[in-house]
C-alpha positions in Angstrom: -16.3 245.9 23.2 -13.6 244.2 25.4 -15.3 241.1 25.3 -15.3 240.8 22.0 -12.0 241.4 21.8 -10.8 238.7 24.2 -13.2 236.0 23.2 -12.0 236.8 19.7 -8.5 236.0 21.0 -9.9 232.4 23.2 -11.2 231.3 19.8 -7.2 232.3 18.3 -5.5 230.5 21.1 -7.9 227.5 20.8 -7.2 227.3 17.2 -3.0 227.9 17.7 -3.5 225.2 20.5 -5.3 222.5 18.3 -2.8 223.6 15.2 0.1 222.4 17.3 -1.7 219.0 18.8 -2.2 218.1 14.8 1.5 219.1 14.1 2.9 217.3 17.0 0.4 213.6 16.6 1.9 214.0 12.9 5.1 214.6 13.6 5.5 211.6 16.3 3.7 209.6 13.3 6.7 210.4 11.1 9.2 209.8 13.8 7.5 206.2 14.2 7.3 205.1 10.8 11.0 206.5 10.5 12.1 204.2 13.4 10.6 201.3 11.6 12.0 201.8 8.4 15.5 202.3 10.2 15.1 198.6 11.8 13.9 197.1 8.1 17.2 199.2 6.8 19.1 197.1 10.1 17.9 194.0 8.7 18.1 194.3 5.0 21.6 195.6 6.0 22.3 192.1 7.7 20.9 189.7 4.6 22.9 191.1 2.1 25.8 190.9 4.4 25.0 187.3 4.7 24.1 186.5 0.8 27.5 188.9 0.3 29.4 186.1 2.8 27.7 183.2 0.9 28.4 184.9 -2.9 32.3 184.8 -1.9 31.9 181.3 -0.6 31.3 180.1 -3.9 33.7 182.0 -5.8 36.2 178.8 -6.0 32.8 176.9 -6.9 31.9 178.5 -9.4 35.1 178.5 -11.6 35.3 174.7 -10.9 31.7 174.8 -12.3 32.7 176.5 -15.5 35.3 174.4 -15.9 33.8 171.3 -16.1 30.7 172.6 -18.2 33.4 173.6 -20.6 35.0 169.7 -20.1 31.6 168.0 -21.1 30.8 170.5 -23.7 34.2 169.7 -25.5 33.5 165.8 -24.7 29.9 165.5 -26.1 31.0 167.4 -29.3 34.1 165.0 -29.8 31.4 162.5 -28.9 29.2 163.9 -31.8 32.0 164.1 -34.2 32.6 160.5 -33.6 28.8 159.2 -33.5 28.3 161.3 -37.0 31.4 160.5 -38.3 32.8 164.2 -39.4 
């Protein structure tokens, strides 16, 4: 009868113990996969840093390029005016 008893709890402890292996491989998985998110986060972080950097750059650039879109519009529609003759 004892030894029913205690083999009964062998076979419990074995299960615990594998139980907590499974938990801990997964758990280490998570951690690893978080770690490599966190350095794709660090470097995502850094390019739009840069493409922020080379947006403001251009801020001056692209009102000049406005500008003179809106000069050649004006010119080629003078120019039409003149080639149709209204």
């Amino acid at each position: 009868m004892f030894a029913a008893t205690y083999s009964d709890w062998y076979i419990g402890m074995a299960i615990a113990f594998f139980t907590i292996v499974v938990v801990v491989i997964i758990v280490a998985v998570i951690l690893t996969m978080a770690a490599r998110i966190g350095d794709q986060a660090a470097a995502a972080d850094v390019g739009v840093d840069t493409v922020r950097a080379q947006t403001t750059s251009l801020a001056d650039g692209v009102d000049r390029v406005n500008d003179s879109a809106v000069r050649i519009l004006h010119m080629a529609r003078t120019l039409r005016k003149v080639a149709v003759g209204k």
